[in-house]
GUNU-748329 format. One record per residue (C-alpha): residue in three letters; y, z, x. Coordinates in Angstrom, 2 decimals, always signed. Example, Ala and Ser with C-alpha at 12.3 -4.5 7.8 and 13.67 -1.06 7.14 Angstrom:
2
PT  resn        y        z        x
PT   ALA    -4.50    +7.80   +12.30
PT   SER    -1.06    +7.14   +13.67
//
This chain:
509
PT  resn        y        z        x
PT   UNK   +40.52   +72.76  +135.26
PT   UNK   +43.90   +72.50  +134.18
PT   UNK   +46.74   +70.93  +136.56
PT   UNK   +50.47   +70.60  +135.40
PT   UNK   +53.87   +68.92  +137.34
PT   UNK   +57.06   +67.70  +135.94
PT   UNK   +58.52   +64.21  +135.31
PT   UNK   +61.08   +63.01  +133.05
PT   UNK   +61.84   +61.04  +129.99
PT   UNK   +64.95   +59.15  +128.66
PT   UNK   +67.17   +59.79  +125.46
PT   UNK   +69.71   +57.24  +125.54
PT   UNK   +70.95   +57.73  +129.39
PT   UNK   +70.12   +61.44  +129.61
PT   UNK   +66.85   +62.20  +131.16
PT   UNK   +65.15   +65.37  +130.44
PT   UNK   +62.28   +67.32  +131.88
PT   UNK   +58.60   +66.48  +130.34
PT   UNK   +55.90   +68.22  +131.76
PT   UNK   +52.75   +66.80  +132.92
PT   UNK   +49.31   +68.01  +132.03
PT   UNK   +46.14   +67.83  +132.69
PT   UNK   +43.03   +68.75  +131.88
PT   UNK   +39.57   +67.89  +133.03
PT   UNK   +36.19   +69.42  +130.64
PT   UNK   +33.04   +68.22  +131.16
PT   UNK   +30.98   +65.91  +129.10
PT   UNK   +30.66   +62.29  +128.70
PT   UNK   +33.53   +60.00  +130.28
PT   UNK   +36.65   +60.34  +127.98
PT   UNK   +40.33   +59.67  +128.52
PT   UNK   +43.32   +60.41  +125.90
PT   UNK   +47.04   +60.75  +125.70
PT   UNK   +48.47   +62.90  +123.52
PT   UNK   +52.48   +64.01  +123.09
PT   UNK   +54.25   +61.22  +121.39
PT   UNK   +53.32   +58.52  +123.83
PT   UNK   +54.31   +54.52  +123.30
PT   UNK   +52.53   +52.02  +123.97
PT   UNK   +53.14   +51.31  +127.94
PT   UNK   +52.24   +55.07  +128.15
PT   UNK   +48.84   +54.72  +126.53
PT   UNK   +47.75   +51.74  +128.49
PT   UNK   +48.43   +53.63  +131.64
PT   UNK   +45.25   +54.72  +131.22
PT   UNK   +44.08   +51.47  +132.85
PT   UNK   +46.60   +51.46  +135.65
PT   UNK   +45.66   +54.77  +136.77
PT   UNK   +42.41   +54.50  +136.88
PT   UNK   +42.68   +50.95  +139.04
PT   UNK   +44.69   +52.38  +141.17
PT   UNK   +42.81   +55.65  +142.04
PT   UNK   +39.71   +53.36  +142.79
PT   UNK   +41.66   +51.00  +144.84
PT   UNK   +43.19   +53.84  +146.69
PT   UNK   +40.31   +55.30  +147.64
PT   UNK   +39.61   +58.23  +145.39
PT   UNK   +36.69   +59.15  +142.75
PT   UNK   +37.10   +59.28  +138.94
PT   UNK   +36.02   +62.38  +137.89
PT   UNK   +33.12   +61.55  +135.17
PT   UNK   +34.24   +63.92  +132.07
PT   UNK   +36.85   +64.71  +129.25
PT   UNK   +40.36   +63.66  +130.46
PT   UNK   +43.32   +65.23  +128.50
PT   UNK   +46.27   +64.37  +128.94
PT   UNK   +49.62   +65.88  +127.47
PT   UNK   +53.29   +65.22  +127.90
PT   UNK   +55.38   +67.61  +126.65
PT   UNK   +57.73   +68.62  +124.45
PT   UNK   +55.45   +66.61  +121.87
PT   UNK   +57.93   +66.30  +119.55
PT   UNK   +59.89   +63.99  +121.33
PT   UNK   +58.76   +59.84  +121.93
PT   UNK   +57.80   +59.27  +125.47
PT   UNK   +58.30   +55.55  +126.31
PT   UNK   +58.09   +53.03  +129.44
PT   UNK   +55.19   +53.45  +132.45
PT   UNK   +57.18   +55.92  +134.68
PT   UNK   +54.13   +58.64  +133.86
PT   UNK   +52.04   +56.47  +135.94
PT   UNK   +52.18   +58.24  +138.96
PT   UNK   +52.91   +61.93  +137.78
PT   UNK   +49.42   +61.53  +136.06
PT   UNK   +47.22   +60.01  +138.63
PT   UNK   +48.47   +62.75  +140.90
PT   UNK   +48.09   +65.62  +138.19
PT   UNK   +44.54   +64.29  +138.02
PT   UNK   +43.94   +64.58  +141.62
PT   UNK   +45.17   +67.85  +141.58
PT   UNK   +42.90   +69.10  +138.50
PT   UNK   +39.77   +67.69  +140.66
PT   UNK   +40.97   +70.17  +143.24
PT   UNK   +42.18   +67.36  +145.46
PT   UNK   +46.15   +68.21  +145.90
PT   UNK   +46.81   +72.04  +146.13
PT   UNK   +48.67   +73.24  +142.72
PT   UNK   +51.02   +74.63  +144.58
PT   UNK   +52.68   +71.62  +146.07
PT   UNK   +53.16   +70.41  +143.29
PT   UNK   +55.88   +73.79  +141.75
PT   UNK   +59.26   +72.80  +140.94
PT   UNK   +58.73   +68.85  +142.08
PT   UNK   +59.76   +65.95  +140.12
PT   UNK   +57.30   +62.61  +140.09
PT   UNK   +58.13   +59.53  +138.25
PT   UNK   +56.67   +56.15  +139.09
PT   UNK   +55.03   +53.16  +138.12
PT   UNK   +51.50   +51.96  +139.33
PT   UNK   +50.14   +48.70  +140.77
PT   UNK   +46.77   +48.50  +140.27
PT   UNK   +45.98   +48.06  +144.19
PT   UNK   +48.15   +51.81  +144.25
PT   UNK   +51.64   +50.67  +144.99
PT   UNK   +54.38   +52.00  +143.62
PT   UNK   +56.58   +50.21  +141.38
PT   UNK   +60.51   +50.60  +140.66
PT   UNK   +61.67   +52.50  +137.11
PT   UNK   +64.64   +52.78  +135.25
PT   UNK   +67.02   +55.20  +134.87
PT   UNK   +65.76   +56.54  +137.89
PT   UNK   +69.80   +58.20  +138.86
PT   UNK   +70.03   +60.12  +135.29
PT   UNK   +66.93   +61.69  +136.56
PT   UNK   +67.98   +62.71  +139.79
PT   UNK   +70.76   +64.00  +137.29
PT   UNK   +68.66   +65.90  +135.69
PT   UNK   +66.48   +67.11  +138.75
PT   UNK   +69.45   +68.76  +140.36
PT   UNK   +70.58   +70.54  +137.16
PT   UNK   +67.31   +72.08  +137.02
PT   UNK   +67.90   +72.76  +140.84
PT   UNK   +64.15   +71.67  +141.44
PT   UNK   +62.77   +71.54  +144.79
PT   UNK   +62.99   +67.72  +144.85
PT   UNK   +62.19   +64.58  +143.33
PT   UNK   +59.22   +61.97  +144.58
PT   UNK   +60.25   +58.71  +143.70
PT   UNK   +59.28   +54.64  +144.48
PT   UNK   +61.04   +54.26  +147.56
PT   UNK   +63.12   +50.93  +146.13
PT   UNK   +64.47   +53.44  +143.41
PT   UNK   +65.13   +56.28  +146.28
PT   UNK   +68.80   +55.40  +147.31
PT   UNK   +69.99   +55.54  +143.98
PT   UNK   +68.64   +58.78  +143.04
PT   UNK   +69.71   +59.92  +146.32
PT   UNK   +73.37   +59.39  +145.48
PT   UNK   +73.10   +62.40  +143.41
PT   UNK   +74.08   +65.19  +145.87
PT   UNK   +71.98   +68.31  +146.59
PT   UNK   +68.81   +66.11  +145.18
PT   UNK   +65.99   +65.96  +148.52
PT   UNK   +64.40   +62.74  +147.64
PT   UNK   +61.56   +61.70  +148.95
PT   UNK   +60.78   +57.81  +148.61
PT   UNK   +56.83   +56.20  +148.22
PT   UNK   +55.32   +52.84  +148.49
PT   UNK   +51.72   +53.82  +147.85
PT   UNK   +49.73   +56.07  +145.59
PT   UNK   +47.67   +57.20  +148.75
PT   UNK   +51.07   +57.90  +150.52
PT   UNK   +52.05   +60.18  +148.13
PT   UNK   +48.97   +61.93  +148.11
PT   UNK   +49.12   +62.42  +151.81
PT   UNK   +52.73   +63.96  +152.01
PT   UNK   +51.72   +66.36  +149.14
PT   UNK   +48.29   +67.00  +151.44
PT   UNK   +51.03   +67.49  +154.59
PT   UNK   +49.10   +64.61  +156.23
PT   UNK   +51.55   +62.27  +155.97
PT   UNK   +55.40   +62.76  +156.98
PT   UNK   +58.18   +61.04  +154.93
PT   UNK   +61.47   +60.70  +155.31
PT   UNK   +64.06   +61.73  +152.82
PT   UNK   +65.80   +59.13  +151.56
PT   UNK   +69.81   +58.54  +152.18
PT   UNK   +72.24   +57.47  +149.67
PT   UNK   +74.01   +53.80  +149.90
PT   UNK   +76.79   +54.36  +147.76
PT   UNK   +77.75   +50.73  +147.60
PT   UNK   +75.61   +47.56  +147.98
PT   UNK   +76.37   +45.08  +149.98
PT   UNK   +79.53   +43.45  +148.45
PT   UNK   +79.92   +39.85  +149.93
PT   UNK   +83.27   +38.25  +149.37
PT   UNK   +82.89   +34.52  +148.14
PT   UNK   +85.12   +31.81  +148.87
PT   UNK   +85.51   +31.27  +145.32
PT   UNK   +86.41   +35.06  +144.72
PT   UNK   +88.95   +34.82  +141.47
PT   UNK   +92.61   +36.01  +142.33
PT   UNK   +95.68   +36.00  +139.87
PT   UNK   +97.59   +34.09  +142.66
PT   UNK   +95.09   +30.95  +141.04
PT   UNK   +97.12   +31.69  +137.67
PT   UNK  +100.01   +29.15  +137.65
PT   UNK  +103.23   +29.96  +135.32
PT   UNK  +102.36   +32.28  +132.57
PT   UNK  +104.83   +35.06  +134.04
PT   UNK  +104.84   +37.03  +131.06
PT   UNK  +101.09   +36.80  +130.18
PT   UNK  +100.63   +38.77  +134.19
PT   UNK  +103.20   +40.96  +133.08
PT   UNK  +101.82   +42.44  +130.03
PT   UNK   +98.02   +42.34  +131.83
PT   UNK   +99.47   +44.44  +134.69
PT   UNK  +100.85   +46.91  +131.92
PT   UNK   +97.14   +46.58  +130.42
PT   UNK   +95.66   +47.49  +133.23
PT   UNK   +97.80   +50.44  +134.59
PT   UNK   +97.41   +52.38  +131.24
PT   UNK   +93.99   +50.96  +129.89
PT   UNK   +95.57   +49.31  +126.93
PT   UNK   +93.65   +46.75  +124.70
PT   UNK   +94.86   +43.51  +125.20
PT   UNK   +95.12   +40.37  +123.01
PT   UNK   +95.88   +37.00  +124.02
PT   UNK   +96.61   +34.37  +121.61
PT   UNK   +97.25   +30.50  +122.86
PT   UNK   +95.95   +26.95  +122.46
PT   UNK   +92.53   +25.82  +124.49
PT   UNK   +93.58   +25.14  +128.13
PT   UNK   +96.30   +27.92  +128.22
PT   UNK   +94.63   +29.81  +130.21
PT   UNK   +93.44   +33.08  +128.51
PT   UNK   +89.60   +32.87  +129.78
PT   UNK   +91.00   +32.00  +133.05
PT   UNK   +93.26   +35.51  +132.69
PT   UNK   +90.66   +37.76  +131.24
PT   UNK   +88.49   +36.76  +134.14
PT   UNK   +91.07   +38.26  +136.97
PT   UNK   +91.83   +40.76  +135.31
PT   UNK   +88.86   +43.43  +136.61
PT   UNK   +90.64   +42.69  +140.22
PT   UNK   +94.24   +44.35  +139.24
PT   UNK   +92.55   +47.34  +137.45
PT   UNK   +93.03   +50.57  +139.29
PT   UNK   +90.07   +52.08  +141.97
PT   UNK   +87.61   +54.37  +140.69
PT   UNK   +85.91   +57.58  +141.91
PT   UNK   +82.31   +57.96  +142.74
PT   UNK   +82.40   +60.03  +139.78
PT   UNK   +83.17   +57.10  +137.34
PT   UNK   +80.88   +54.71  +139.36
PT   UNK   +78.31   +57.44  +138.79
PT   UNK   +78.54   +57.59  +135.33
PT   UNK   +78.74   +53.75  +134.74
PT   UNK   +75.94   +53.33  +137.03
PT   UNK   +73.82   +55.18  +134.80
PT   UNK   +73.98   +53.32  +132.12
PT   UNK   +73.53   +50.06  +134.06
PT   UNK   +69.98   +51.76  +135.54
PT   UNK   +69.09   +52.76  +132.51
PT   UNK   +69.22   +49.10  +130.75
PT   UNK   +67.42   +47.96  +133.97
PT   UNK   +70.45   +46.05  +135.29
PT   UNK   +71.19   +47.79  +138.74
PT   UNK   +70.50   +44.89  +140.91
PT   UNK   +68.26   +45.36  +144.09
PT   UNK   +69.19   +47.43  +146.91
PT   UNK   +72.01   +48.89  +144.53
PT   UNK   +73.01   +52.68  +144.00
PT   UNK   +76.27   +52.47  +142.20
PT   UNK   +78.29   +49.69  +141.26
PT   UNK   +80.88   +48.56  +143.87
PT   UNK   +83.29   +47.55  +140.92
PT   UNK   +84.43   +47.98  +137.25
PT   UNK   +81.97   +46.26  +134.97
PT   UNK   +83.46   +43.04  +133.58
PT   UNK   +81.20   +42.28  +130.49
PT   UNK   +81.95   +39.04  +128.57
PT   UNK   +79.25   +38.29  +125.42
PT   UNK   +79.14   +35.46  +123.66
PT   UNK   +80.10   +35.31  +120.03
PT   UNK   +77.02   +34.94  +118.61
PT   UNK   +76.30   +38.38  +119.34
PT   UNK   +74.37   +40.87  +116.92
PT   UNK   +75.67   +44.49  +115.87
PT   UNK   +73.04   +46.20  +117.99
PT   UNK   +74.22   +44.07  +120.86
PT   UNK   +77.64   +44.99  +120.77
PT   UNK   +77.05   +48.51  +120.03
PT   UNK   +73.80   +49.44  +121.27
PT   UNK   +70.65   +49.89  +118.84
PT   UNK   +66.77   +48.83  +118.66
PT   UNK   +63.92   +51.38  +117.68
PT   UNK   +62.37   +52.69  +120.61
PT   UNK   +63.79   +52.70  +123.16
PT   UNK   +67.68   +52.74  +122.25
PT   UNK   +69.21   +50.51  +124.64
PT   UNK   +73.12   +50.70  +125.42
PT   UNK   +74.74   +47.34  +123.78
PT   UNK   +77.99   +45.71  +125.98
PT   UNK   +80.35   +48.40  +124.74
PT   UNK   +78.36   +50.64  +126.64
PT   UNK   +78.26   +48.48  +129.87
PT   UNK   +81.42   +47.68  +130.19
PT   UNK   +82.14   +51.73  +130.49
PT   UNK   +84.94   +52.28  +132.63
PT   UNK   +85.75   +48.65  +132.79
PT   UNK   +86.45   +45.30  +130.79
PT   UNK   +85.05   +44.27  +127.52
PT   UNK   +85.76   +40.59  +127.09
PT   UNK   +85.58   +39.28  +123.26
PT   UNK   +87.06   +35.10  +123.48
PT   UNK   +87.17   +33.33  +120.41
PT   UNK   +87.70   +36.88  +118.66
PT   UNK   +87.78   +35.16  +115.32
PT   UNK   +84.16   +33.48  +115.66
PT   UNK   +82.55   +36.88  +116.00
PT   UNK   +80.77   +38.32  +112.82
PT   UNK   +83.19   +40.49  +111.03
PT   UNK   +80.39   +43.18  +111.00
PT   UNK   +80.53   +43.45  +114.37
PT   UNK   +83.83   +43.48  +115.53
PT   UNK   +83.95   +46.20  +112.41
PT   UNK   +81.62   +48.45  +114.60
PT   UNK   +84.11   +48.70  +117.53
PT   UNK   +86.76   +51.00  +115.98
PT   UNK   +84.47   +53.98  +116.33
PT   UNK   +84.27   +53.39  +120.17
PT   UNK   +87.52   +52.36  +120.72
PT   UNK   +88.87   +55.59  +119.20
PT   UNK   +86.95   +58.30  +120.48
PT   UNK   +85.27   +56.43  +123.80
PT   UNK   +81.45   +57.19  +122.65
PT   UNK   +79.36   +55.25  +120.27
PT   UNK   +76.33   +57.09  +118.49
PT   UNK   +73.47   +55.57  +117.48
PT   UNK   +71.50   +57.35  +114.55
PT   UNK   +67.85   +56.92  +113.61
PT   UNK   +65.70   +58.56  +111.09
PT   UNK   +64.15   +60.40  +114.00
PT   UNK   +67.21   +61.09  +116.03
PT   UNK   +70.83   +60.37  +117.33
PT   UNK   +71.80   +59.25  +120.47
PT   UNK   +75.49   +58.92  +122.41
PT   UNK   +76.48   +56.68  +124.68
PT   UNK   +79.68   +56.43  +126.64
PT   UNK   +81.56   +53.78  +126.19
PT   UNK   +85.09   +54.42  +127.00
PT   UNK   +86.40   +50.51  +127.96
PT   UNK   +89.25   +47.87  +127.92
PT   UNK   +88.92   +45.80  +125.32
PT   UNK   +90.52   +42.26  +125.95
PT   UNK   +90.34   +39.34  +123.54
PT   UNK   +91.28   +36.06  +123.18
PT   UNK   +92.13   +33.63  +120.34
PT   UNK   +93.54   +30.46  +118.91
PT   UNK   +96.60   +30.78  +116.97
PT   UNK   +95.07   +28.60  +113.85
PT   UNK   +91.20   +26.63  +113.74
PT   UNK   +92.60   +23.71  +115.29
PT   UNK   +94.44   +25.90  +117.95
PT   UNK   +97.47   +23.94  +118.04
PT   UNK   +99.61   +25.53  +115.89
PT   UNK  +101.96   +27.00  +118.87
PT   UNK  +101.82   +23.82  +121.10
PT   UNK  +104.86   +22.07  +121.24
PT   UNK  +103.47   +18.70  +121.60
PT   UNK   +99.83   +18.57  +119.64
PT   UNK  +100.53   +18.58  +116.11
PT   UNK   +98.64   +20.90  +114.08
PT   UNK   +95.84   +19.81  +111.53
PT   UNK   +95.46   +23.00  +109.62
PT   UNK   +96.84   +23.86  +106.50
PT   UNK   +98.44   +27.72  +105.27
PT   UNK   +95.29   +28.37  +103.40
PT   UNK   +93.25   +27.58  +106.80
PT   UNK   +95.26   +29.50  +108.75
PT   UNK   +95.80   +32.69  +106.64
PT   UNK   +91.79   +32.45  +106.25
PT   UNK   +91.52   +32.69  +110.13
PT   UNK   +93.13   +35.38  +111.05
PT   UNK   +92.08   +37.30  +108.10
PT   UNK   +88.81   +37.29  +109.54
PT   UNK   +90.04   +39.91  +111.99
PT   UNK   +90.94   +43.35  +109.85
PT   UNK   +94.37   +44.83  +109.87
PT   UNK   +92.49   +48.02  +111.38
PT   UNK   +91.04   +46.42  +114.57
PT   UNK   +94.77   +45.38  +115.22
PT   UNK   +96.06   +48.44  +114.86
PT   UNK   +94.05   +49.04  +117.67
PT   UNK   +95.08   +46.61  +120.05
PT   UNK   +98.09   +47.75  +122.11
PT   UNK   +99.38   +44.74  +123.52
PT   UNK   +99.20   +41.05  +121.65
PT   UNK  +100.78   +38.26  +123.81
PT   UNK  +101.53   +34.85  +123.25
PT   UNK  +100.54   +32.45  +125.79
PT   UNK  +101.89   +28.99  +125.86
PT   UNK  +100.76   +25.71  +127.17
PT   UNK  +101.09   +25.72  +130.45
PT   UNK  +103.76   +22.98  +131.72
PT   UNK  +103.40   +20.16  +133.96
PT   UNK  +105.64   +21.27  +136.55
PT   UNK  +103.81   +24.78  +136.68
PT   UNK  +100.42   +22.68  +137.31
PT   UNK  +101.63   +20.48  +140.54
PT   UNK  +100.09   +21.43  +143.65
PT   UNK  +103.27   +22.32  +145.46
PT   UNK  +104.56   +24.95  +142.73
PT   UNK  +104.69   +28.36  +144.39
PT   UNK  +101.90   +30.90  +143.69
PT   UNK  +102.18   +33.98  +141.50
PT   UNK  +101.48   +37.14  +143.47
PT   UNK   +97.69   +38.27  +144.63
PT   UNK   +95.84   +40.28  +143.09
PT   UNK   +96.64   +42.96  +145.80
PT   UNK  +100.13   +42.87  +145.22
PT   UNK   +99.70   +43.28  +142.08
PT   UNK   +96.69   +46.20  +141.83
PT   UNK   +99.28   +48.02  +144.13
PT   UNK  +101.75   +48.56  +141.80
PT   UNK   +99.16   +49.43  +139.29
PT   UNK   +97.29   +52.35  +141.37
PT   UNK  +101.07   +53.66  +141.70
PT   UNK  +101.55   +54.07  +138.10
PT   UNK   +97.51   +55.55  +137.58
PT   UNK   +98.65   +58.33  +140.35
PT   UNK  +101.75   +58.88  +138.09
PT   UNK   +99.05   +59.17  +135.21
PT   UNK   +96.97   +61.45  +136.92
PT   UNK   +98.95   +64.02  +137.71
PT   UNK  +100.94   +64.08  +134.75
PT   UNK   +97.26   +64.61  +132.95
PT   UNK   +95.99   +66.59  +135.78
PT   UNK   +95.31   +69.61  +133.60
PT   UNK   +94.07   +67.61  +130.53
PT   UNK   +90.60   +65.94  +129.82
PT   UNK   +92.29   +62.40  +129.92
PT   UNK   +93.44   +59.66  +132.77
PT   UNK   +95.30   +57.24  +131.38
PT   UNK   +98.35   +56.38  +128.93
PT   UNK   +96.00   +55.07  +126.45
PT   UNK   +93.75   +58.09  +125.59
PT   UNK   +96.92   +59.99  +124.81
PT   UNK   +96.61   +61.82  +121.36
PT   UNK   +99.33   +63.07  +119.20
PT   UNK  +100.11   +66.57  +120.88
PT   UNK  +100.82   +64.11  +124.31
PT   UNK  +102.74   +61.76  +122.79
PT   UNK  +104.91   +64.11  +121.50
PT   UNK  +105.16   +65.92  +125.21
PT   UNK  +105.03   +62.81  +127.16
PT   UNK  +106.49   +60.03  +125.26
PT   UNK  +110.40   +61.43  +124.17
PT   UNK  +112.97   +58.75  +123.96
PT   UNK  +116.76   +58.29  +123.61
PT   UNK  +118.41   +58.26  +120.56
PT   UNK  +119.70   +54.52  +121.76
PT   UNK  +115.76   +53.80  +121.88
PT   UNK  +114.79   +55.45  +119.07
PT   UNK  +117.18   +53.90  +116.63
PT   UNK  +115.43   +50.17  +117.97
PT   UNK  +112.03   +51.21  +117.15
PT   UNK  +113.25   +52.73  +113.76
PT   UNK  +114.41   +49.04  +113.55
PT   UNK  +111.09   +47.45  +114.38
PT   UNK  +109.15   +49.43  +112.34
PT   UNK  +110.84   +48.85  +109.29
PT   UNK  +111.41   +44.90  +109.80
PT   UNK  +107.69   +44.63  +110.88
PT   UNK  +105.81   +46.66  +108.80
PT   UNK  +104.54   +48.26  +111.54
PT   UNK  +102.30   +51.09  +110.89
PT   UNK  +102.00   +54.54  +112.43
PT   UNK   +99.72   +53.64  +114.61
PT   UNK  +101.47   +50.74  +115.85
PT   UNK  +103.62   +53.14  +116.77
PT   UNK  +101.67   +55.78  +118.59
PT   UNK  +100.84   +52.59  +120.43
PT   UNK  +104.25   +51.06  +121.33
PT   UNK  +105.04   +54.38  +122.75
PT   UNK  +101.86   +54.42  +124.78
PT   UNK  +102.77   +50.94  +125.87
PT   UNK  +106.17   +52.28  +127.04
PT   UNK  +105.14   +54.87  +128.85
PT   UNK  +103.33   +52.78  +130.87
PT   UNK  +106.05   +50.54  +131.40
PT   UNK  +108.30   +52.93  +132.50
PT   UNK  +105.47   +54.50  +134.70
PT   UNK  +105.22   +51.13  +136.24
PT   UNK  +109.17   +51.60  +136.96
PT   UNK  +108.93   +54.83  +138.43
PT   UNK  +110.98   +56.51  +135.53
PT   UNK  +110.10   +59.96  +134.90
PT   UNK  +111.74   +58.90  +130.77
PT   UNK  +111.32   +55.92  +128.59
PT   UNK  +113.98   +54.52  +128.45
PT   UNK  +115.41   +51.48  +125.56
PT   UNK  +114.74   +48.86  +127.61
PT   UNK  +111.18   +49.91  +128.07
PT   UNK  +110.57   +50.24  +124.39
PT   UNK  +112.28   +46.93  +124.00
PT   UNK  +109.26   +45.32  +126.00
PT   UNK  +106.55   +47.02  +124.38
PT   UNK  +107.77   +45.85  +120.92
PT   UNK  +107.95   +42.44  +122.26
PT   UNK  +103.97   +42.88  +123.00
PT   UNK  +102.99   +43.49  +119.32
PT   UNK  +102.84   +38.97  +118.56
PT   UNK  +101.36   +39.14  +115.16
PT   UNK  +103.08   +41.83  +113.53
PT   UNK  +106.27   +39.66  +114.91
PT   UNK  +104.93   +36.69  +113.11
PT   UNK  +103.29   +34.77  +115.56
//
């Protein structure tokens, strides 16, 4: 007899439908896999049958065949745990074929018959409502995030033999309700930018960062407080929709790092790796499965690179794909595969190896030679693609006493900045973009006019600074922002003024 129910596979962080079968021949005890299974998938064979013994139910004694399909596609992990034991249940004759139409059933096995949490389990219920099935049966500690997914009736397990008696209508369970947000616990050491002392123009040019999703650079001597910047920087950055915490989310469950009790992430990703960092780290990579790299995660939020000039040049190489058109793709002999990864990029850096080239009282140890060598290690390119480079100074003593006055909150300051995204958004409203940054060449030219006073100054710039053309795409970017920040409807000269101030190196930093 042959039984048959759907599950789901990943490719990258889409899932897509595989079905399920079954079929049971008689003869001599014999269990296979076929349909491009991995490893985990083939050693389910052990799981399943533990847990069917420990939960009560009789092997049948013949020819087991099981196939996942399409076939021509890998199946990896041990979500097909469940799907199987219960499409073997229902070839015996055990579960009615009919409960089992148009469901979804993805889970992993203990072998006493619980249930155990997957990944990826919210591009699934993704996936279940586009194919507007009847609903998904899930492990209940992966139910309220696939229950975020609207329209999606999901029904949560803890046991092998609990499943079997809901599809048996023996059992009653519950569908499962979303929790859109975990619980979010503020810390007494929460970071704030009112912690930031001096440094006015360093907040300046991150609020302008952060209300138009500009890359950022920061270059300063160790102490000046750059890390200590980056850090605060995810608290100024504007709200987000369930839409975008959605579509983050998804790659975060699919890399398995949705924490417990966790639907959707409660804030934009801040993703710091270290230096030491490989290619397929950064960009995503590995054989099967592909995994999203830290571009990826930090979609829709901060990608934090310090000590830029310590990271291989190979893989700071990789990032002008992503940074240009907001996806990274991943190609193997096999196949290709996209992921998101539309971030802020913020680095930091010393101005020469000894990093005291710019302090006013440490004298500097390097020589030219040392110092043209270091910053050659980050490609003319890359820079281009950095809107905003800022220099930030030692901080003084009298900035550092106790009784100096704090710089504004964080509040005070993400205020101003979800004024100028609302600006943003309805000036894009009928467009695919958000944000000052993504604007291409046919909005710049709508969207980022100037004077002839203003034009004439950036005529200047460009030709005393060498600035190339997309240094200038980007100083108009930067100045639309700027004025959005004002309120002004046009750029004006004093706005451009700024953003040319914000471009360090080409100014000879």
């Amino acid at each position: 007899m042959i039984a048959k129910l759907f599950s789901a596979a990943h490719l990258g962080i889409e899932a897509f439908p595989v079905e399920v079968e079954v079929d049971l021949t008689p003869g001599m005890f014999f269990y296979v896999t076929v349909g491009l299974p991995d490893a985990a998938v083939k050693e389910s064979q052990n799981r399943i049958l533990a847990a069917l013994k420990n939960s009560g139910f009789d092997m049948p004694v013949k020819r087991i065949t099981v196939n996942l399909a399409p076939a021509d596609v890998r199946k990896e992990g041990s979500a097909f745990d469940l799907p199987i034991a219960l499409a073997i249940l229902a070839a015996q004759g055990i579960i009615p074929a009919e409960r089992l139409e148009n469901l979804f059933i993805i889970g992993e096995l203990a072998l006493d018959g619980r249930v155990k949490p997957v990944r990826g389990m919210l591009s699934v219920a993704v996936t279940v409502k586009a194919r507007h099935a009847a609903g998904l049966l899930c492990p209940a500690k992966n139910a309220g995030e696939a229950a975020v997914v609207d329209g999606v009736n999901v029904y949560p397990v803890e046991t092998l033999a609990q499943a079997v008696g809901w599809l048996l209508g023996e059992t009653v369970i519950e569908k499962a309700t979303p929790m859109l947000f975990g619980p979010e616990v503020i810390l007494e050491d929460e970071v704030d930018f009112s912690e930031v002392k001096g440094q006015h123009h360093v907040r300046r040019a991150v609020e302008v960062a952060a209300a138009g999703g500009h890359n950022m650079l920061m270059i300063g001597p160790p102490g000046s407080g750059k890390s200590m910047i980056a850090r605060r920087l995810s608290t100024v950055m504007p709200g987000w929709s369930l839409e975008e915490a959605i579509d983050c989310s998804r790659i975060h469950s699919v890399a398995g790092l949705l924490g417990r009790n966790v639907s959707v992430l409660s804030r934009r990703p801040f993703r710091a790796p270290h230096h030491t960092v490989s290619d397929a780290g950064l960009v995503g990579g590995g054989n099967n499965p592909v995994m999203p790299g830290e571009v990826s995660l930090a979609h829709h939020g901060v990608l934090f690179l310090d000590e830029l000039p310590e990271f291989r040049r190979s893989a700071l190489e990789v990032l002008r794909q992503p940074l240009e058109d907001g996806r990274v793709v991943i190609s193997r002999a096999s196949s290709s595969v996209a992921f998101p990864a539309d971030f802020m990029m913020v680095c930091a850096m010393n101005p020469c190896p000894c990093g005291f080239s710019t302090d006013p009282v440490k004298e500097c140890r390097c020589t030219a030679m040392e110092m043209r060598r270091y910053r050659q290690k980050i490609s003319g390119p890359l820079l281009d693609r950095i809107d905003i480079q800022v220099d930030v100074p030692a901080v003084k003593y009298q900035e550092l006493k106790g009784d100096a006055v704090d710089g504004e909150s964080s509040a005070v300051i993400r205020a101003r900045v979800d004024m100028a995204q609302s600006r943003q958004k309805k000036r894009f409203a009928k467009s695919r973009i958000y944000r000052n940054a993504q604007m291409g060449s046919k909005q710049i030219k709508t969207h980022c006019k100037v004077g002839t006073e203003a034009e004439n100054l950036l005529k200047m710039a460009m030709e005393r600074l060498g600035l190339s053309a997309r240094a200038h795409s980007r100083i108009l970017k930067v100045a639309r922002t700027i004025a959005d920040l004002a309120g002004c409807d046009d750029i004006r000269t004093e706005h451009v003024a700024e953003a040319i101030q914000y471009r360090a190196l080409e100014r000879g930093l």
